[in-house]
N, C-alpha and C positions, 0 to 999 in steps of 0.2 A: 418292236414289230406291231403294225396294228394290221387285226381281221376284221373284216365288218360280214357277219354268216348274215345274210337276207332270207327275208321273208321264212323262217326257222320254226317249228313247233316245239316251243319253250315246256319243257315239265317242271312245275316246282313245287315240289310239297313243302319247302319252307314256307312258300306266301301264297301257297294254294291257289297258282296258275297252271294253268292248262289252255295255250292259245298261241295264234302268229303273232312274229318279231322279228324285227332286227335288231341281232345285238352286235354291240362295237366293241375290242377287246383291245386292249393294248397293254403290251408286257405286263400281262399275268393277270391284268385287270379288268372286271368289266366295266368300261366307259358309258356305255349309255345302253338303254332299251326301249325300245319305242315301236309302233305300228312302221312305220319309217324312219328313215334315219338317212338324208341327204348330204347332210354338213360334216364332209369328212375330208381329209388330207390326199393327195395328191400321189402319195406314195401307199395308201390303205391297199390288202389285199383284200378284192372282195370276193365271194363265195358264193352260189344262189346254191341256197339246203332247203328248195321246196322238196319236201317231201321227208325232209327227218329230221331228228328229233332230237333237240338239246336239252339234256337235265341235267340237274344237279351231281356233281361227282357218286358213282356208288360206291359204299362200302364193304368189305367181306369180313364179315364179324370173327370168322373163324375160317382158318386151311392149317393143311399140312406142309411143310417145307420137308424134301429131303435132303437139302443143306440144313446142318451138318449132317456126315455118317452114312448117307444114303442118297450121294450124288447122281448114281445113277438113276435116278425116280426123276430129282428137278433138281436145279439149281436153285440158288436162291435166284442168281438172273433170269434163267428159264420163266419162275413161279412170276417175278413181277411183269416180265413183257406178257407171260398168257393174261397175268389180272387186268393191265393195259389194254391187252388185245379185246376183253372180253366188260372193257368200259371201267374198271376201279381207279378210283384214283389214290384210295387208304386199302393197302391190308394189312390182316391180322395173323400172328402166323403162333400156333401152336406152341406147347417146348416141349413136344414129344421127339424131338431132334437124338441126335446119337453125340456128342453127350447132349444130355435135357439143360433148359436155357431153367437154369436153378442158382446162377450165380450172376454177378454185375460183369463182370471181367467177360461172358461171353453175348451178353446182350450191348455190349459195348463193342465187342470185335461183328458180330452180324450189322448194326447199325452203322460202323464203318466201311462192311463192304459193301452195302448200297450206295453208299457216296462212292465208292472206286467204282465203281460199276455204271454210275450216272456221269461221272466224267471223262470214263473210256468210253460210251459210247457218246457224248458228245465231240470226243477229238475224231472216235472214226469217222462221225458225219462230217466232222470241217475237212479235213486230212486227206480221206480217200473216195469218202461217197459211196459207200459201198450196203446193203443188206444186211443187218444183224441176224436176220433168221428168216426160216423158210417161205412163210408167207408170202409178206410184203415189204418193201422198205418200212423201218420201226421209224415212225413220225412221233411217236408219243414219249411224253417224258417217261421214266419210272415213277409206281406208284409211289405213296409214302407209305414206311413200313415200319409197323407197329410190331410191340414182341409181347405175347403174354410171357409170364413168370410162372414159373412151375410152382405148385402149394408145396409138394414135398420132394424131395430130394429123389431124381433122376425119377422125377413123376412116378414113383414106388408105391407112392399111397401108406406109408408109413411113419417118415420124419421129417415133419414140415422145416421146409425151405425159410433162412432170413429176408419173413417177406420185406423186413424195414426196407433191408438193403435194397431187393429188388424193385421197390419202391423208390427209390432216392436214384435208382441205375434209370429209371425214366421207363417201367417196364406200362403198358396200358391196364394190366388189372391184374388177376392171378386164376389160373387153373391146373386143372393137370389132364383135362381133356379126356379123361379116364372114369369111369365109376373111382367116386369114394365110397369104399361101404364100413368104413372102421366111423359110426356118427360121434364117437366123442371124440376124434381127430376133426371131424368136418365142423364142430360144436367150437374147438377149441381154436379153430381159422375166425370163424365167426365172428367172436370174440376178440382175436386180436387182430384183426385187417379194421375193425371201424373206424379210428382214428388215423388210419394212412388214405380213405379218401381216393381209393382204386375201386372198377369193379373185380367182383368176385364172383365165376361162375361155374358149375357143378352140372357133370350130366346123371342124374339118376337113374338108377338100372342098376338092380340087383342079380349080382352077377350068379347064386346060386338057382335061381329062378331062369337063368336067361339058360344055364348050360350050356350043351351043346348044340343050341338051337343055331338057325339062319334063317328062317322064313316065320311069319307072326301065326300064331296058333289060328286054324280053321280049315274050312274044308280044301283049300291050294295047298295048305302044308300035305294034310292027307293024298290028294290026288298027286300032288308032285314027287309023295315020298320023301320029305325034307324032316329032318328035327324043326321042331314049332319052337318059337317064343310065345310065351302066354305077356296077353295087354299089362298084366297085373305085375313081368317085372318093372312096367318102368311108373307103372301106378304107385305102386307102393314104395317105392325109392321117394315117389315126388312127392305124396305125400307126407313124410317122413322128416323131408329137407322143408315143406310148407311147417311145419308143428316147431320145428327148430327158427325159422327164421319169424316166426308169431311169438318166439320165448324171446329171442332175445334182439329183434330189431335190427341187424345188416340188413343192407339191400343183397340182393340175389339174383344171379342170372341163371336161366334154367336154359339148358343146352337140347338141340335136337331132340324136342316133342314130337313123338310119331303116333299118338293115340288118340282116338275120340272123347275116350276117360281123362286122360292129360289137362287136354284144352278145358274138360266141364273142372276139374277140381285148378286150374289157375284162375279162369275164371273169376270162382266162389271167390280164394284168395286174394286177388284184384280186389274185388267187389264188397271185401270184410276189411282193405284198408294195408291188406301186406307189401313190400316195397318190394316188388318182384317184378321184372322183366321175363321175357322167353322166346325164344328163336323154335323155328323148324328148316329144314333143310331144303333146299330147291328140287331135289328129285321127291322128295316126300309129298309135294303138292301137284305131281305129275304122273306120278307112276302107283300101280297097285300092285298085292302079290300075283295077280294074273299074268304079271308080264314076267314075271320067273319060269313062267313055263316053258322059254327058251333056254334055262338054266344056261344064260349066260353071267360070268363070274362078276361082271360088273355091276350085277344087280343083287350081288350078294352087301348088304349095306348093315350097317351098325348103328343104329337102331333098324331090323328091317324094315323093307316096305310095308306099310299097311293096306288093312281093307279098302274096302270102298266108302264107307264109312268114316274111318278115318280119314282119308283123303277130303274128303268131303267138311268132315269139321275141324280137318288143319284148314282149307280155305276160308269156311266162314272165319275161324278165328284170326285168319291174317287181316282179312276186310275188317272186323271188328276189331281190330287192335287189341286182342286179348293177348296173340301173337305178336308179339311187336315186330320181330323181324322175320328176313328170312336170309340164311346163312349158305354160302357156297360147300365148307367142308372139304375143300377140293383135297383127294388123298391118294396121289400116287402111285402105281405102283408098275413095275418093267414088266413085259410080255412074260418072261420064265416066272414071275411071283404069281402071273393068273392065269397060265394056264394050267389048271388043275381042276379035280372035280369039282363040283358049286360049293361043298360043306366044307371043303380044305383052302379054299381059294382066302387069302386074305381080306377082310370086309374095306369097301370103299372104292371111291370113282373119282376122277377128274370133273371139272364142272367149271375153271373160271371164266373161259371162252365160250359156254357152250348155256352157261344160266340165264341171261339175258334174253337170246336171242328164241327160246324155247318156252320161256315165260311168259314172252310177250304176245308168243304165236300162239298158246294154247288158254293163257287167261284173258290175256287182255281183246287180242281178234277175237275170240269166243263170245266177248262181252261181259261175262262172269267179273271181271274185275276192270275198275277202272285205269287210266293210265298215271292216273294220280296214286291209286292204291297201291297201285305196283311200285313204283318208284318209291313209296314212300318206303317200304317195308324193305325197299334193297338202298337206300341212300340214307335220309334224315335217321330213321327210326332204330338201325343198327349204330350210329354215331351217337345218338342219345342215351342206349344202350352201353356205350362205355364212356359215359358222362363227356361225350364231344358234341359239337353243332359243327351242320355244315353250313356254307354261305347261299343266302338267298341268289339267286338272278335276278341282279338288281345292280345299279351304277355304283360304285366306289368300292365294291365287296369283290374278293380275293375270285378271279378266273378257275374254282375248281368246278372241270366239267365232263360230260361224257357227250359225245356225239353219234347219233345213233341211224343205221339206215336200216329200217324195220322192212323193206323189200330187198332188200338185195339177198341172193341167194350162193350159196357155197356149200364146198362139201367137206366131212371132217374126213379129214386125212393126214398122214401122217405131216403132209409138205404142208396143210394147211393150219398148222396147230404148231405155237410157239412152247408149249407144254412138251417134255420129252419124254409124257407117259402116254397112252394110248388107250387108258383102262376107262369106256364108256359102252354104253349100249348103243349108242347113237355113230358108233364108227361106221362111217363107209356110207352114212344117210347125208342126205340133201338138205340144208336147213335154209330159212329162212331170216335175215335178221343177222345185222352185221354192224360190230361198233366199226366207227369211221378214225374216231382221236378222240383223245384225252387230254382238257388241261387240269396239268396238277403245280 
């Protein structure tokens, strides 16, 4: 099949374009890119996308699946048509699963039912022509899906997992998505993950510090009447795991940075030569503790929301690339698991539909961040981040892409959301900013 998208506004932080194109695609490829592009076949489908916006495939560094154990939250098929729906062409999926993805045998059986799954819904389109899900007819492939490896056995934080094997099962790196706070276990990973050539990444946050907090220590925690986090649990975790990876050399991924202090002490790190990457999370560059004041449960989040300040220098630090990425965390959960008070509600939100289109409308039309910036921090620089490249847009290089209509507007709803959990603050709002397809 060839498409020829005209006159298209191309984003590519691989070759740091930003500009009109026609690009010519044919099975799975891109053929050529040019200001125009006449000399085409007879049988070419062509497309006029004045007005949206072709980038590079995004990737989501990190989500939850509740396949296994917890089907009713998301499927695994659910989880990849919302990533789809909401422009990914790679996700990353946690192994906080029920059982945890801590052995080969089950990151073997999940990566086979992506393929049952991408060939049942290719026979329904030949077959019957029918809607996979509520939306829209599903045009887009399934993402590719990647598995982290649990560090220690059913992500316990206790007895580390045979990362060899999970290395060798083809896992993308290892976590447990969890605070470690045992440091001669996190010492002892260190140590032996260098020579398997995966990343390895650690959310710090000391969990005796954090208690029973939900909202970040200051004056919203006080007026809202909430248990606070103080900045200093996730300061002092990160510096902690900075001293460990300056002794002994891994590289390091540092998971959902929600602090002002965070960014300034990676930073230094960066800047003294440490082999450290770090993500923050897409509601973290949008939302402050002030919008808890609706003590809606969706905004109860893990790491919570921050100041305004930190909001503030998780952006600069995305723009400066101190931040290298920015992560969906997209976490599930059924209507009966949230509704409950704000401090009992389980922490975490939905996001892979809904990060995009709300990023673009509050940084990028703001102006505050460029379109290149943006993209960069949700496609190249999270695939860098697990030692991958994405492909330029560019003639002979693999068709992974996201299609973007940054006008078009829609509402979340339950009909409009290929996700089968509901847990957002943004329910029942009008958004702007809608992926069109995905090639993967």
């Amino acid at each position: 099949m060839t498409e020829l998208l005209q006159q298209v506004r191309v984003i590519d932080p691989v070759s740091e374009i930003d500009g009109l194109f026609d690009v010519l695609i044919t099975d799975g490829y891109i053929q050529a890119v040019a200001s125009r592009i006449s000399d085409i076949g007879s049988d070419t489908q062509i497309r006029d996308c004045q007005g949206l916006i072709l980038g590079t495939g995004l990737v989501d560094l990190y989500s939850h699946s509740g396949e296994p154990g917890f089907e009713e939250r998301e499927t695994l098929l659910s989880l990849l048509q919302a990533a789809a729906a909401g422009g990914f062409t790679r996700v990353n999926i946690l192994p906080d699963t029920s059982p945890a993805i801590d052995n080969p045998a089950l990151v073997a059986q999940l990566q086979q039912k992506r393929g049952e799954e991408m060939r049942r819904i290719r026979e329904i389109r030949e077959k019957e022509k029918i809607n996979l899900a509520p939306p829209a007819t599903f045009t887009s492939p399934l993402p590719l899906l990647h598995l982290w490896g649990a560090i220690t056995l059913d992500v316990a934080g206790k007895q580390m997992t045979e990362l060899a094997d999970l290395a060798s099962a083809g896992v993308v790196g290892f976590t447990d998505g969890k605070p470690l706070e045992n440091l001669a276990l996190v010492r002892g990973v260190l140590e032996y993950v260098q020579p398997l050539g995966k990343t390895v990444a650690f959310w710090p946050s000391d969990r005796q510090l954090t208690a029973n907090g939900v909202i970040r220590e200051g004056p919203d925690a006080l007026r809202f009447g909430l248990p606070a986090i103080p900045a200093s649990a996730e300061t002092t975790a990160i510096a902690a795991m900075l001293e460990l990876v300056a002794t002994i050399g891994t590289p390091v991924h540092i998971m959902r940075v929600s602090t002002s202090r965070s960014v300034e002490l990676i930073a230094s790190a960066k800047a003294a030569g440490l082999p450290i990457t770090a993500s923050t999370t897409w509601m973290h560059l949008l939302l402050d503790t002030k919008a808890v004041k609706s003590y809606n449960t969706s905004l109860h989040l893990d790491p919570p929301l921050g100041n305004l300040r930190d909001v503030a220098a998780l952006r600069a630090g995305v723009r400066a690339g101190v931040i290298d990425a920015i992560a969906i965390d997209h976490t599930p959960y059924s209507y009966e698991e949230k509704v409950q008070a704000f401090a009992e509600a389980p922490a975490g939100a939905i996001g892979l539909e809904l990060a995009l289109p709300l990023l673009w409308q509050y940084l990028v039309e703001t102006g505050e961040f460029t379109a290149l910036e943006l993209w960069r921090a949700l496609s190249s620089s999270p695939a860098r981040c697990l030692g991958q490249k994405v492909s330029a847009i560019a003639p002979d290089q693999p068709a992974e892409l996201t299609l973007f209509d940054p006008q078009q507007t829609w509402k979340v709803e339950r009909k409009s959301l290929y996700t089968l959990s509901q847990n957002t603050p943004w329910l029942g709002q009008q958004l702007k900013g809608h992926v069109v397809q995905i090639w993967c």
